[in-house]
C-alpha positions in Angstrom: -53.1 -60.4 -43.1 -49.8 -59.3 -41.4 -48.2 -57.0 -43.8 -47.1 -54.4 -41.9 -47.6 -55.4 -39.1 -45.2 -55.3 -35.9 -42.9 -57.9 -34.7 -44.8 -57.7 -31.8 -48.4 -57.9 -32.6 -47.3 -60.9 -35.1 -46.1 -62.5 -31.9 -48.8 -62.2 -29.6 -51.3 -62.9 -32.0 -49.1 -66.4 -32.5 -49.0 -66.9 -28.9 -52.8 -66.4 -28.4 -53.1 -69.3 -31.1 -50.5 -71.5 -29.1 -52.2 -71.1 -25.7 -55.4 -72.8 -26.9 -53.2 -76.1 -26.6 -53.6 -77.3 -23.2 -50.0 -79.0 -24.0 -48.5 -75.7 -24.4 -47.1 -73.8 -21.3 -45.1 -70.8 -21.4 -42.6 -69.5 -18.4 -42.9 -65.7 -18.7 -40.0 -63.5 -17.2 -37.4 -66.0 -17.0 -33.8 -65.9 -17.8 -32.3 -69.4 -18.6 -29.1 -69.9 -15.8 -27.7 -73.3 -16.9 -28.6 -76.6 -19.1 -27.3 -79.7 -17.9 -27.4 -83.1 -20.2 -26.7 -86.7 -18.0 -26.6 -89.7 -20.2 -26.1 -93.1 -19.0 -25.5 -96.1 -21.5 -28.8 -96.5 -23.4 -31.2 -94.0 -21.7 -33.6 -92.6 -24.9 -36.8 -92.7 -22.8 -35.2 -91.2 -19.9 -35.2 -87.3 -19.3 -31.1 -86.4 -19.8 -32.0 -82.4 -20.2 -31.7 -80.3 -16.8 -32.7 -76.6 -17.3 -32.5 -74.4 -14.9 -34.3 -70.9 -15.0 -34.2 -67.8 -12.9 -37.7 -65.6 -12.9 -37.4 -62.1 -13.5 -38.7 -59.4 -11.2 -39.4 -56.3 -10.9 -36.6 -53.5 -9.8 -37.1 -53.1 -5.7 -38.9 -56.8 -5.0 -37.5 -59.8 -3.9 -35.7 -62.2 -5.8 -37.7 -65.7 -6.8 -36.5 -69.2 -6.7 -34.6 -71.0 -9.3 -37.1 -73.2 -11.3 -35.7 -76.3 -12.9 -37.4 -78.2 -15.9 -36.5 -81.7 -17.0 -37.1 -82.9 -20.4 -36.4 -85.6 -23.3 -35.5 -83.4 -26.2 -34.2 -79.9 -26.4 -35.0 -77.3 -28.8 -33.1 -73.6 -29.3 -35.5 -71.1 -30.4 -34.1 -68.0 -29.3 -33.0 -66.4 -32.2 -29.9 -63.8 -31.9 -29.3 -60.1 -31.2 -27.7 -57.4 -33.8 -24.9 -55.8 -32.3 -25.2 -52.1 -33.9 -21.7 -50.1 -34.3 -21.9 -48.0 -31.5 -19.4 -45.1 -33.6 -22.7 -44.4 -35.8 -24.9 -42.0 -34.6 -28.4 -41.9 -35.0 -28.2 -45.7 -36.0 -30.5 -47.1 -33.5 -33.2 -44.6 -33.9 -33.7 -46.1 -37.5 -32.7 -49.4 -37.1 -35.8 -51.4 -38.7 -36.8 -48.5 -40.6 -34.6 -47.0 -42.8 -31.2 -48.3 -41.7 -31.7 -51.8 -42.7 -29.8 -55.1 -43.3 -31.5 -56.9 -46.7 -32.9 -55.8 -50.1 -35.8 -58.9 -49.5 -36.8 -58.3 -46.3 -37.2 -54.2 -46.6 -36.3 -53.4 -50.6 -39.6 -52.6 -51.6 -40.7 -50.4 -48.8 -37.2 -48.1 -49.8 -37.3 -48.8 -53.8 -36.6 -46.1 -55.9 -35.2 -44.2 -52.6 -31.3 -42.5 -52.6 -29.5 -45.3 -51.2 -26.4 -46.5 -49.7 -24.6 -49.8 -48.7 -22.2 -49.4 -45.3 -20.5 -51.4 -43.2 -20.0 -55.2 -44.7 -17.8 -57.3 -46.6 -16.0 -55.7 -49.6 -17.7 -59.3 -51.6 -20.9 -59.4 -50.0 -21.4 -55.1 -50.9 -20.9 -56.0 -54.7 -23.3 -59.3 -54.3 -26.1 -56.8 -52.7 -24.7 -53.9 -54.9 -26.2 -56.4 -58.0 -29.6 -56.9 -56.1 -30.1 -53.4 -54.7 -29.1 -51.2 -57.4 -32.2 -52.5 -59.6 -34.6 -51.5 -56.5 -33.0 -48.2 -55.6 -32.6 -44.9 -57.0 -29.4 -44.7 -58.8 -26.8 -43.8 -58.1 -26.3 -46.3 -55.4 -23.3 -45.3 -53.1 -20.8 -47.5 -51.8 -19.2 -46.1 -49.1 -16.1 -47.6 -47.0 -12.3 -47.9 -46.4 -10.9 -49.8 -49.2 -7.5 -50.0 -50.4 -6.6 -51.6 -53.9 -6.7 -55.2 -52.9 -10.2 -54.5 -51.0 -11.7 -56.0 -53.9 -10.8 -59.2 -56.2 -10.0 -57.9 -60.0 -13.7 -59.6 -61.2 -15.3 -57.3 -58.4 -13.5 -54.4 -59.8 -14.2 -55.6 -63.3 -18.1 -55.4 -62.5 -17.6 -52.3 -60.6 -16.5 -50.5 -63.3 -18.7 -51.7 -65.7 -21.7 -50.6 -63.5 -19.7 -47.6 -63.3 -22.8 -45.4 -64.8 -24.9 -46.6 -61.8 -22.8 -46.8 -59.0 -20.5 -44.0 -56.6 -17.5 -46.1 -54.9 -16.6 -44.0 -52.5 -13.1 -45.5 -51.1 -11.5 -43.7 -48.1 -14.8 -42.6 -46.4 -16.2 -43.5 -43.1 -20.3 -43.9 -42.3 -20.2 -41.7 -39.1 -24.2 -40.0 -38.6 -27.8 -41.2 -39.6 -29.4 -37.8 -39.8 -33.4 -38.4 -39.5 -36.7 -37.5 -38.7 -38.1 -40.1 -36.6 -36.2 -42.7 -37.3 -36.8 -41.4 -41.7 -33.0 -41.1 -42.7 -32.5 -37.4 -44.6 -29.1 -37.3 -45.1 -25.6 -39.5 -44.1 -22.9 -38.2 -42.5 -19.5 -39.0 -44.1 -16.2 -38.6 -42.7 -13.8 -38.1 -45.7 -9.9 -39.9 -44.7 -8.3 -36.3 -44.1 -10.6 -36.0 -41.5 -13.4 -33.2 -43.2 -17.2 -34.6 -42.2 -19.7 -33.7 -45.1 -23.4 -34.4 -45.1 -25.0 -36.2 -48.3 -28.5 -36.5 -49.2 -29.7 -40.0 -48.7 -33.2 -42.0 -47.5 -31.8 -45.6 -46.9 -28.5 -47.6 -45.8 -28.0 -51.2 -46.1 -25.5 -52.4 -43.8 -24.4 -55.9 -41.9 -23.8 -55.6 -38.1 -22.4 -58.2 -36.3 -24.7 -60.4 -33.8 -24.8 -63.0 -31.0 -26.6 -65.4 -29.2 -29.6 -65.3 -26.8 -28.9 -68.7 -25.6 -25.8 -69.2 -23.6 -24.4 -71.7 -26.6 -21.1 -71.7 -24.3 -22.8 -74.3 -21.8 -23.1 -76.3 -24.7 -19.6 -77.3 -25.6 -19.0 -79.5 -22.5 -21.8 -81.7 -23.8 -20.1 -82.1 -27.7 -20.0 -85.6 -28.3 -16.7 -87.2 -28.8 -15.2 -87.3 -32.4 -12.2 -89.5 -33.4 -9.0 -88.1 -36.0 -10.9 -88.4 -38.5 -13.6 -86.3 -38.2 -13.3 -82.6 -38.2 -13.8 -81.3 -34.2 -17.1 -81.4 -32.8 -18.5 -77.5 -32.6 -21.5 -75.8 -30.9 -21.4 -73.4 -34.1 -20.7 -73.1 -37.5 -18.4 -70.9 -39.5 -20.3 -68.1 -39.7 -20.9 -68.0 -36.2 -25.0 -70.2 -36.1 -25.9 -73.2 -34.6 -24.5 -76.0 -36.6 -27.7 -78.4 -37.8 -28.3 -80.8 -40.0 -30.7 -79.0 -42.5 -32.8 -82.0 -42.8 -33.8 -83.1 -39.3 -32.9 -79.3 -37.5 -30.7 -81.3 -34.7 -27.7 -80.5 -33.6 -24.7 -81.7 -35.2 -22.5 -82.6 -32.2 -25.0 -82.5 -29.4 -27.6 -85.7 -28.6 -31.3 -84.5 -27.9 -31.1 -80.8 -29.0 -32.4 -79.3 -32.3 -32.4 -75.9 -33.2 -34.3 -73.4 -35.8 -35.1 -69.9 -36.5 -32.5 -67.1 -36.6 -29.9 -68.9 -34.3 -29.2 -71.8 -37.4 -28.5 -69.5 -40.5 -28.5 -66.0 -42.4 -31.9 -66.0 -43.7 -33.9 -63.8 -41.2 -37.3 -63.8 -42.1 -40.7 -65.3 -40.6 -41.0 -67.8 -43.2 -37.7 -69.2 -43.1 -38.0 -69.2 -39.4 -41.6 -70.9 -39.5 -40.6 -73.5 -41.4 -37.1 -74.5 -39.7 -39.5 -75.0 -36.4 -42.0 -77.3 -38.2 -39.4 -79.5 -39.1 -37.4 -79.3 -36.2 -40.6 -80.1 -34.5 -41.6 -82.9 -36.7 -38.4 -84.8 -36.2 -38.7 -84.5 -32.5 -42.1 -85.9 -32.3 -40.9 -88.3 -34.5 -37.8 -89.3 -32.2 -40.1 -89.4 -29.2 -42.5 -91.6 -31.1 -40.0 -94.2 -32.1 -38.0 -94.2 -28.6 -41.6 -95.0 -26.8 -42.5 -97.6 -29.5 -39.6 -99.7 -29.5 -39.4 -99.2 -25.5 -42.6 -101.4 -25.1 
């Protein structure tokens, strides 16, 4: 199986797989430049997307030509990048490891572990507060800059009931990951007079920010026209991922492109990622099917 496995020997076991399709080809090294869409009247069986790609090469050699691919359908599977704090030190070093983002992707491997939550929204620590605190070795620690309205009164009801099994500490800044390898050992707090104090601790659960592989922004000239009573046509959602419709995986406001994986919603794990491609691949085929059928 692949528990435990690396991201990496996942993938190029999965690619090894793909490659046996003689349908399948994959351009190694390259950097996507621009994606162009052209649309005239009723052209479904015509080829509307223009991508262009750059190669990569190696540091000293000579640039390579721009490639250019034309296709019927397009489909962003790129995923998206966590953009760590950079005022935490030691954070990258244990990124993945011990300095993690969610109880059901990496709660088990760190249950029953001194643990912390860093770093989010005051609502979304008490929601993971609820989860985590039944994995981890109590007392879980809270640790940020609140004031008295960083919380809603029922958050502060629930904190203080929990009171027993959790440490709010308000007025404190996550500054250092001390570690071994990439192992946290202990966190490095700065209290809000300025005094930095070390605390024993073996996991933190925080919630960078991220963005986007795929250059989204070459997107919005392609939205499709709403009227006034439609809410604006948008690349993204609210939360900042490619807005789909769950059921199909296309784009909302853009013809011939679906998206799946990371780049559509919160849930980051292979599952969730495996199955947004089948469907988003399903409905494709589909589209294609139906385009060519009634074409003839």
């Amino acid at each position: 199986g692949f528990d435990g496995a690396s991201p990496s020997d996942i993938q190029s076991k999965a690619r090894a797989d793909v490659q046996a399709y003689e349908t399948v080809e994959f351009q190694d090294q390259t950097l996507v430049t621009s994606i162009d869409q052209e649309l005239s009247g009723s052209s479904d069986a015509a080829y509307p997307w223009t991508i262009s790609m750059e190669r990569q090469h190696e540091a000293g050699s000579e640039s390579l030509p721009l490639n250019q691919i034309q296709c019927r359908k397009l489909i962003i599977a790129t995923g998206v990048k966590d953009m760590l704090p950079q005022d935490i030190e030691g954070l990258e070093e244990c990124w993945g490891k011990t300095a993690i983002h969610c109880p059901y992707c990496h709660g088990y491997e760190v249950r029953n572990h001194r643990t912390a939550l860093t770093r989010m929204d005051p609502a979304v620590m008490v929601v993971m507060a609820s989860i985590i605190v039944r994995l981890a070795c109590r007392p879980l620690y809270l640790i940020g800059e609140f004031d008295d309205n960083s919380f809603t009164p029922e958050e502060s009801a629930l904190l203080e009931r929990h009171k027993e099994d959790i440490v709010l500490m308000t007025s404190h800044r996550l500054v250092g990951l001390n570690h071994d390898s990439g192992s946290i050992q202990s966190v490095r707090i700065q209290h809000e007079e300025g005094r930095v104090e070390d605390i024993p601790m073996a996991a933190v659960y925080l919630r960078p920010g991220f963005e986007h592989t795929f250059p989204v922004d070459q997107l919005k000239p392609l939205l499709a026209d709403g009227d006034n009573e439609t809410p604006p046509a948008t690349v993204l959602n609210e939360k900042g991922y490619v807005a789909v419709d769950p059921t199909t995986q296309k784009l909302l406001h853009v013809p011939h492109a679906f998206a799946c994986g990371d780049c559509t919603d919160a849930f980051r794990s292979l599952s969730t990622a495996m199955a947004t491609g089948t469907r988003a691949a399903k409905m494709l085929n589909f589209e294609l099917s139906m385009q060519d059928w009634k074409s003839r």
